[in-house]
MIGU-751509 format. One record per residue: y, z, x of N, C-alpha, C in turn; residue in three letters. Coordinates in steps of 0.02 Angstrom, whole numbers, plus 50000, padded with zeros to 5 digits. Example, Ala and Ser with C-alpha at 12.3 -4.5 7.8 and 13.67 -1.06 7.14 Angstrom:
% MIGU-751509
497165039050660497755039050615498355039050660ALA/498885035450642499475035750684500025039450645SER/
END
This chain:
% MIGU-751509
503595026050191503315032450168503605038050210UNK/503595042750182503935049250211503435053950210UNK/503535057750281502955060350293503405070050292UNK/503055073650282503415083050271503045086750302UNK/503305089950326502895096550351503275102050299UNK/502675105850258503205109650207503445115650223UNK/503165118350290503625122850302504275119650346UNK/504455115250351505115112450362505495111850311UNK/505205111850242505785111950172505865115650137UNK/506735117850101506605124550063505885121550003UNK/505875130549994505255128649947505205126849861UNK/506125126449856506195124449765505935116149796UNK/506295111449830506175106549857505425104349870UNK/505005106949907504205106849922503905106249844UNK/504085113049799503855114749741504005107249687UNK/504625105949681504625099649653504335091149662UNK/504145092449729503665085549755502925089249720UNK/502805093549751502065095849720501965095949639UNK/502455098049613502275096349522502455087849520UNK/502825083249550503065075849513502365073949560UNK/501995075649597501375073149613500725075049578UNK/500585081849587500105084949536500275083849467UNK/500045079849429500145079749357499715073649310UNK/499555073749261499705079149224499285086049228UNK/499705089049211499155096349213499255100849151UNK/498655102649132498445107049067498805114149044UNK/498905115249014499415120648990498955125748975UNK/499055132849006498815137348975499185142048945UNK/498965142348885499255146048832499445154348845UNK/499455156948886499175163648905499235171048836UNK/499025174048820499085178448786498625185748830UNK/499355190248824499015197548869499205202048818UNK/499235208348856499365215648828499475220948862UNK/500035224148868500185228448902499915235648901UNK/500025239048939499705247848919499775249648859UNK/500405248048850500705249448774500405247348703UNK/500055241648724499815240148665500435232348636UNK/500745230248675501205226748675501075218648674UNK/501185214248632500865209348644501465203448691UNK/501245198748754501445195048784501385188548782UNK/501555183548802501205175048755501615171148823UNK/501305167448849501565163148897501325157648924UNK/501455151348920501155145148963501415146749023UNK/500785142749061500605142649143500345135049137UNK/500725130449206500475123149187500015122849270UNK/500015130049301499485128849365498855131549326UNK/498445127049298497775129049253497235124749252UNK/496515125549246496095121649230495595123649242UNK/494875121649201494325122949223493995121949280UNK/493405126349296493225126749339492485127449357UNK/492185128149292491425130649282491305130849221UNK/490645128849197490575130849136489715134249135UNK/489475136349211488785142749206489035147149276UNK/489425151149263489705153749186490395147849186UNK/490715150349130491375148249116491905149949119UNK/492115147049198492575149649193493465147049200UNK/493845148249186494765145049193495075148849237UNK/495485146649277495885148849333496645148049293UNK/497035150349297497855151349293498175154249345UNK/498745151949369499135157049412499895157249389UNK/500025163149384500835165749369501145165749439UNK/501605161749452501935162849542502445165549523UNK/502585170149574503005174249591503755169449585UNK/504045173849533504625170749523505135167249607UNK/505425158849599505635157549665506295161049677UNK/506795161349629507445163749633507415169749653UNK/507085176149659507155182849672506635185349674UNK/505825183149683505075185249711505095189649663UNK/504965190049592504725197049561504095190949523UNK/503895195449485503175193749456503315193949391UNK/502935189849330502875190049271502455193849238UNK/502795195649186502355201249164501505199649132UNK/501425194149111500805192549126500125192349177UNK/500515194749232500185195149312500185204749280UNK/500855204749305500745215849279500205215549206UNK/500165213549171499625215549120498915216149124UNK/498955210649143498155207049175497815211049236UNK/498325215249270498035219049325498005226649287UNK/498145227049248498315233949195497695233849152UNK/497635225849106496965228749078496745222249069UNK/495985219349113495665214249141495465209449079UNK/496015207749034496025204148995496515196448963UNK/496235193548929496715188448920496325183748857UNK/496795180348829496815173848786497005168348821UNK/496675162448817496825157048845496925151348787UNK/497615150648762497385143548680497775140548707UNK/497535134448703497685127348707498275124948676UNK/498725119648720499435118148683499295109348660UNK/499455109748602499455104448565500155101648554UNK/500125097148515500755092148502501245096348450UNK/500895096748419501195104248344501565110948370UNK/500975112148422501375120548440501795118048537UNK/502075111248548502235113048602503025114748608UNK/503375115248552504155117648557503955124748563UNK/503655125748506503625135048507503315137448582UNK/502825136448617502525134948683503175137748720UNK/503445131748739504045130048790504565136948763UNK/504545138648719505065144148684504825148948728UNK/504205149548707503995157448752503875158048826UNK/504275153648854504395152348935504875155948959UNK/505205157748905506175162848897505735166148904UNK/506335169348970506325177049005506485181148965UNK/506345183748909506465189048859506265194548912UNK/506645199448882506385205548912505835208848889UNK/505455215048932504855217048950504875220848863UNK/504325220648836504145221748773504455218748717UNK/504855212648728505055208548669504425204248656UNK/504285202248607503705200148578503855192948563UNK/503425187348622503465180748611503445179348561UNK/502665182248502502285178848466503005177648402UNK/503365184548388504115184848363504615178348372UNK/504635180348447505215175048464505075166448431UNK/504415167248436504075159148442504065157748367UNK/503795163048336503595161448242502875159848247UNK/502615160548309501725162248319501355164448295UNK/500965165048255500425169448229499965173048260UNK/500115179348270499385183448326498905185948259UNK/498415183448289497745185548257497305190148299UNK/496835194948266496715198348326496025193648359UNK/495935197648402495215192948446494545196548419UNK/494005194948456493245197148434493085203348467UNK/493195201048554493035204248599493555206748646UNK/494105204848630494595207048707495105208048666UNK/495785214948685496205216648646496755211748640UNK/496895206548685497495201448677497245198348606UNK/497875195348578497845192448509497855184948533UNK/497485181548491497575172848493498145170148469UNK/497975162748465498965161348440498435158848378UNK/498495158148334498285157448259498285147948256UNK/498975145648293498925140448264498795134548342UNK/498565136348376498335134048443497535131848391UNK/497105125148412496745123248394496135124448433UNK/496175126748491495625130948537495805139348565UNK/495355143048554495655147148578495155152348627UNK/495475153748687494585154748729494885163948746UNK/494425168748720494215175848749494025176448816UNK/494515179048859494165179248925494105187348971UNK/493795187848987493845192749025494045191249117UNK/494325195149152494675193149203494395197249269UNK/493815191849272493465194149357493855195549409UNK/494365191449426494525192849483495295188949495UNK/495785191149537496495189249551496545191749605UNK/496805182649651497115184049716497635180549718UNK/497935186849768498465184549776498585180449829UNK/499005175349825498945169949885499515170349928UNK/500015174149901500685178449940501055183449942UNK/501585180949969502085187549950502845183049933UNK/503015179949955503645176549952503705171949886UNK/504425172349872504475167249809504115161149813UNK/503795160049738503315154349719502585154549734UNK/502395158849788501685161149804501205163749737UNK/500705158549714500295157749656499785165149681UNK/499685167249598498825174749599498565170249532UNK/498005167149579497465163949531497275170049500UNK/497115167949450496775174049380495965171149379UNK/495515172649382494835169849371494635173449311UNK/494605169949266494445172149197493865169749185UNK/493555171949147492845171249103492735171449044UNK/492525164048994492765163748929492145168448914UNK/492185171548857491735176648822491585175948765UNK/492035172848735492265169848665492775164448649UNK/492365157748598492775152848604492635150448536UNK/493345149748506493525149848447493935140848435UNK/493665136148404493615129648396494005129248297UNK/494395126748310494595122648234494085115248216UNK/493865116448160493355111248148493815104248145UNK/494395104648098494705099848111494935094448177UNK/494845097948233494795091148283494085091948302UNK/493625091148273492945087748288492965082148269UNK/492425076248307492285071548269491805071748253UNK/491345067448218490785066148185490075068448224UNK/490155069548283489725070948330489645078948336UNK/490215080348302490265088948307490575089948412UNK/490975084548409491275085848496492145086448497UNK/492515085848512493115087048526493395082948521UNK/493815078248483494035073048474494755073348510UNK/494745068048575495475069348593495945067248548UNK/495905063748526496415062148463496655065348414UNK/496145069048403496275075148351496535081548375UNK/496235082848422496725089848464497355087048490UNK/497455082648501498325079648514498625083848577UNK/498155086748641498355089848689499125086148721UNK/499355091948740500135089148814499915091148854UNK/500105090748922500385091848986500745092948998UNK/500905096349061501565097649103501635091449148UNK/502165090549167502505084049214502825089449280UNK/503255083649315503875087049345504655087949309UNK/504875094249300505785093249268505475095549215UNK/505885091549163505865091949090505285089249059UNK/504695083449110504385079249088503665082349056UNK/503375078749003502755081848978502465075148967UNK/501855074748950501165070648913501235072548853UNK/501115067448805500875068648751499895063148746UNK/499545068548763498755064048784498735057748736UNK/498975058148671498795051048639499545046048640UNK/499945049748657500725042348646500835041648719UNK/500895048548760501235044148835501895049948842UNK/502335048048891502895052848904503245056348852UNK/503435061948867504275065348826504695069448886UNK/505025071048855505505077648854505475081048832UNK/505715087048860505575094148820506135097048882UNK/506655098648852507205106148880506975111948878UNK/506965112948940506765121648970507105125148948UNK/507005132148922507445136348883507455141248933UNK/507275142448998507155147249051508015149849071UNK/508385145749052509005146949079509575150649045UNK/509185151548979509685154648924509275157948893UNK/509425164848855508965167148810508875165948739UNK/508575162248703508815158648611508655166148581UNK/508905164748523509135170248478508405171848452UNK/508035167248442507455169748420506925165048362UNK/506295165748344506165165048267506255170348226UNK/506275177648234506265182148184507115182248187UNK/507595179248208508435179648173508255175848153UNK/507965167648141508255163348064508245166448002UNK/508755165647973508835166447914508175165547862UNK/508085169847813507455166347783507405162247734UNK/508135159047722508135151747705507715144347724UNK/508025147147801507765142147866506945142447883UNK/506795148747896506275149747905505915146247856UNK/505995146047781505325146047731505555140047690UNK/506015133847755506035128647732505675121647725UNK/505355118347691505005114447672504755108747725UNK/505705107147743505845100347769505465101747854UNK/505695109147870505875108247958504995113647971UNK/504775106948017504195110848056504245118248100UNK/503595118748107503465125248169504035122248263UNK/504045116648257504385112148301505065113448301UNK/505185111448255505935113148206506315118248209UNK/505835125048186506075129848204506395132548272UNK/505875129048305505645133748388506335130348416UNK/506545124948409507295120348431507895126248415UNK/507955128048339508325131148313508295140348345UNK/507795138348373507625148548376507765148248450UNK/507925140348486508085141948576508755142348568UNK/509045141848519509815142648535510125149548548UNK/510605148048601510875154548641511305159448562UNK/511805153248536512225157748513512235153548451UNK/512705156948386512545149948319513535147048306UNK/513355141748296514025141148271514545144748229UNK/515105147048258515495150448220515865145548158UNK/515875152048110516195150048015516595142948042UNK/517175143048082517615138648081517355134948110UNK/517055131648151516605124548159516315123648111UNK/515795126148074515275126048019515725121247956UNK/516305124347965516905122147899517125114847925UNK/517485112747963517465109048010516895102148001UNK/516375105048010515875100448019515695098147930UNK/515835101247903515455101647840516015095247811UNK/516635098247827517135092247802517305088047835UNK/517065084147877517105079447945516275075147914UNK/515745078047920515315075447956514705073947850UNK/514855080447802514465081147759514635081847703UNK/515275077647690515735076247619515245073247572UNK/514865067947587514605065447513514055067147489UNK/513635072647556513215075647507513315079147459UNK/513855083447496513985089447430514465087847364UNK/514665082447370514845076147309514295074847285UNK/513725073247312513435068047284512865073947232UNK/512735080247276512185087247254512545092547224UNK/513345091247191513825095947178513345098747138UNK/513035099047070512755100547015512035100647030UNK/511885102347085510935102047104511155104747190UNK/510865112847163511025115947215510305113947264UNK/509945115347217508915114447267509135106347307UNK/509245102347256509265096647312509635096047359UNK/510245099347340510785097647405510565103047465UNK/510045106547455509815109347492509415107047558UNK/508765104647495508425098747518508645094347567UNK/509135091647538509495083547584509655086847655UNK/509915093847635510415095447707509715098247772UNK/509195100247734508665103047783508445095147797UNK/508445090447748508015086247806508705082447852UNK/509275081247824509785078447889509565083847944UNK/509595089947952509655093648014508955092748040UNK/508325088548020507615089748039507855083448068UNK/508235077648042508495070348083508675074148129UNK/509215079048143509695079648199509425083248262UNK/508785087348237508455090548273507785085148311UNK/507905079848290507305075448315507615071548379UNK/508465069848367508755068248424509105075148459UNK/508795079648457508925085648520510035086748506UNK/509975085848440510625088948419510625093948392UNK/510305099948410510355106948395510825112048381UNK/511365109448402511945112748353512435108848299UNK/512235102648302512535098648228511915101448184UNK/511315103548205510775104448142510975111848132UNK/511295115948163511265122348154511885122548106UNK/512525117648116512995117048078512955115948004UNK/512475109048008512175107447941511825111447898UNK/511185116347944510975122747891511615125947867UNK/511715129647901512345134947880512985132947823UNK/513205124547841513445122247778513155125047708UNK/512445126947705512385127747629512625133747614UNK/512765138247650513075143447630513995144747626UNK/514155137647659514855138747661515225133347593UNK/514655131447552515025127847497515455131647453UNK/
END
């Protein structure tokens, strides 16, 4: 066994023993609002309850480690003592992980993600629509626990309002874990899925994706490819250029368009669900190739 003193190690190093030890841990959904009136959307995986007379959830945004600045979810929350807290499920955790991208200050997650903001009852942040819990909080109190990169400001929130999808109840009228299909955060790339067990999931923190409001609204208002689906397609940095697309189409997608020459809807069809295959093994630019084929027949 190995024993640390952590101020003897840098602290990306410290920070990565402390998440592959602490885990799993609960995702908070965060939803704020700026002076502006601006809406913000962000998971935080330092979260969890803490009370329920009263009720209340803790989150902390740490101070970015690479260059000590703060997330704008910390600046909001000290601007106007409010917040959304919804729960990440199995359904919404690509789009989730999407809105982890450092977009810049007034780009709009709920956009980037293909999120639905709904407004709230009591507090001006919007909910995520398709999050299956969604908790109104008001925000007692934030400390800060530093100054140096990675140094956590617990948020002490207070639910005020809590908004439940009947669909994961069970029969008891209680919370069916099975039915809410909650994740976790891991260490790295790693997540929980509460009812199967491990995944993966690629951090998009390192690149900025183009978006959900650029897909095409082909893509967007396609049948085959989930809210999941999308959020894969919407982390991509850049899209394949015409001459790969051509390339790929005659290399890789000859007998569909043989086989759908005379049935444009189906050969449509076929090609959204190959790219929903390609997007299931984390081939995100053969699926981006494959959409765009339908326009290069």
């Amino acid at each position: 066994m190995i024993t640390i003193d952590p101020k003897e190690i840098p602290q990306p190093k410290l920070h990565q023993y402390l998440l592959g030890a602490v885990g799993p841990r609960p995702i908070a959904f965060a939803s704020t609002i700026d002076e502006l009136g601006r809406p913000n959307l962000a998971p935080f995986s330092f979260f969890n309850v803490f009370s329920s007379n009263p009720p209340i959830l803790i989150f902390s945004p740490a101070r970015r480690g690479r260059d000590n600045t703060t997330k704008h979810t910390l600046e909001n929350v000290k601007k106007n003592k409010e917040c959304v807290i919804n729960v990440v499920n199995w359904d919404i955790v690509e789009q989730a992980s999407l809105t982890s991208t450092e977009y810049p200050e007034g780009v709009s997650e709920f956009a980037k993600s293909g999120l639905t903001p709904i407004p709230s009852d009591l507090v001006k942040p919007f909910r995520v629509k398709e999050s299956p819990v969604q908790m109104e909080c008001k925000v007692n109190d934030i400390v800060e626990l530093g100054q140096g990169g990675g140094a956590g400001n617990l948020i002490i929130c207070e639910v005020i309002r809590l908004h439940i999808d009947e669909n994961i109840l069970d029969a008891d009228g209680k919370i069916s874990p099975e039915k809410i299909d909650l994740v976790a955060r891991m260490s790295g790339h790693w997540y929980t899925r509460a009812s199967k067990g491990l995944f993966q999931l690629p951090q998009p923190t390192s690149q900025i994706g183009i978006g959900y409001d650029q897909l095409p609204a082909d893509i967007k208002n396609s049948t085959a490819l989930t809210g999941s689906d999308l959020a894969k397609l919407a982390g991509a940095e850049t899209l394949p250029d015409e001459t790969s697309v051509n390339e790929y189409k005659l290399l890789e997608l000859p007998e569909l368009f043989i086989q759908y020459e005379d049935d444009l809807v189906k050969l449509e069809q076929k090609l959204h669900q190959h790219a929903k295959d390609l997007l299931a093994k984390n081939q995100v630019n053969d699926a981006w190739m494959t959409l765009l084929a339908f326009n290069r027949r």
